[in-house]
N, C-alpha and C positions, 0 to 999 in steps of 0.2 A: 728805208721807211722807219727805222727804228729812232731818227730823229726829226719825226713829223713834227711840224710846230700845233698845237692845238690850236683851233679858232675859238670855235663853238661847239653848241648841240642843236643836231637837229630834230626836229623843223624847224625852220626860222620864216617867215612869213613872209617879212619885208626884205630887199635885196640888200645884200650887205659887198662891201668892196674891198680891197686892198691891193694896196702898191707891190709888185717885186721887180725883179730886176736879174733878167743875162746876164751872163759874164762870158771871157771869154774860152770856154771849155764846154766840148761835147758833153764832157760830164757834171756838168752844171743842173742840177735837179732840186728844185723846191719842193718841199712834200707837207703838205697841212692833213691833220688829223680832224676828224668830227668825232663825235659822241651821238648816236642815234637813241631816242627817247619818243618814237611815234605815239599818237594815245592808243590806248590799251586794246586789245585786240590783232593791232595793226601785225600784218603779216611783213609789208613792207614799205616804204615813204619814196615818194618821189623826189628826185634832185636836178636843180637846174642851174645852168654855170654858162658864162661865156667869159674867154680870156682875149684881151683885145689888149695888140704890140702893135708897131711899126709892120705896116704891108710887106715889106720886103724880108720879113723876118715866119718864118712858119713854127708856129709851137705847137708841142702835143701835149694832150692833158692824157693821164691813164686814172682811173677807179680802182681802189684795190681795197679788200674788204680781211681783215686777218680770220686767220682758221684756231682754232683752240682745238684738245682734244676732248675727251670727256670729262677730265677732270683739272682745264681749265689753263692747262698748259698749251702757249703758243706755238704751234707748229710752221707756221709759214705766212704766205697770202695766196690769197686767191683773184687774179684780173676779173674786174665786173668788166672793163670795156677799153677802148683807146679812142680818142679821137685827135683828127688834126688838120690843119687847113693852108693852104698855100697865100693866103691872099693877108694873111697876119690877125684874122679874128678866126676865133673857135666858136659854135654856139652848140650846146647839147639842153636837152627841155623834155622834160618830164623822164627821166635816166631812172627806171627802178630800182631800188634799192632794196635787198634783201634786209628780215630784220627777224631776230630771235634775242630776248634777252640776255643768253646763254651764251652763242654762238655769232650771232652775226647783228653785234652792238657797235659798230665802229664803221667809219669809211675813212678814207688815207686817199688823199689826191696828190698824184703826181706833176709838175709841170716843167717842161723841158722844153728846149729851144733845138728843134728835129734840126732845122735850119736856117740861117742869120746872113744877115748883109753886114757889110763892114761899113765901120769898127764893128770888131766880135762883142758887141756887148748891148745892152738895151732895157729898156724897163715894157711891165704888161701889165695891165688893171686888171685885175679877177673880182667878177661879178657873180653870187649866188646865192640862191634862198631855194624854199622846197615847202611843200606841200604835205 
């Protein structure tokens, strides 16, 4: 996670997309970073994402939100959630998203190919905007 690529900040309203691409390693993990910026008040923003490969291919997406401590050093992360489909699309819609200026300013999405058809390798459209 420590070399999430950054997209954007969320909310974004309109859906936005992007290209990646399996290879051929279990340990093949794309990770995109967000910046959460709800308006003011907000406790928390919703998030909505679907990742769509080749049917015969199953990808997992995970949520992970980093921890700080109180004085703003990172300690780890924490899983918001996993999801993942056998049929080669993901759809997750309306995913809470924790949010504190402080504490819980970021979201980091993982995406991994659980499991792939041959050739070990493939591309996925990731689609997501939020509320």
């Amino acid at each position: 996670m420590e070399t999430a690529q950054f997209l954007t900040v969320l909310p974004v309203s309109n859906t936005e997309n992007l290209l990646g691409d399996f290879f051929s390693s279990a340990e093949d993990k794309d990770c995109y970073a967000f910046f959460l910026n709800p308006a003011t008040g907000a406790e928390s923003t919703l998030f909505n994402f679907t990742v769509e490969t080749d049917a015969s291919n199953t990808p997992r997406v995970k949520l992970w939100q980093t921890v700080v401590d109180d004085t703003g050093i990172i300690t780890g992360h924490q899983l918001l959630g996993v999801w993942a489909s056998s049929n080669g699309t993901v759809v997750a819609l309306d995913v809470e998203i924790p949010y504190d200026a402080f504490y819980n300013n970021d979201l980091i999405m993982e995406i991994d190919p659980l499991s792939w058809s041959s050739p070990l390798s493939g591309t996925y459209i990731l689609n997501f905007w939020s509320n």
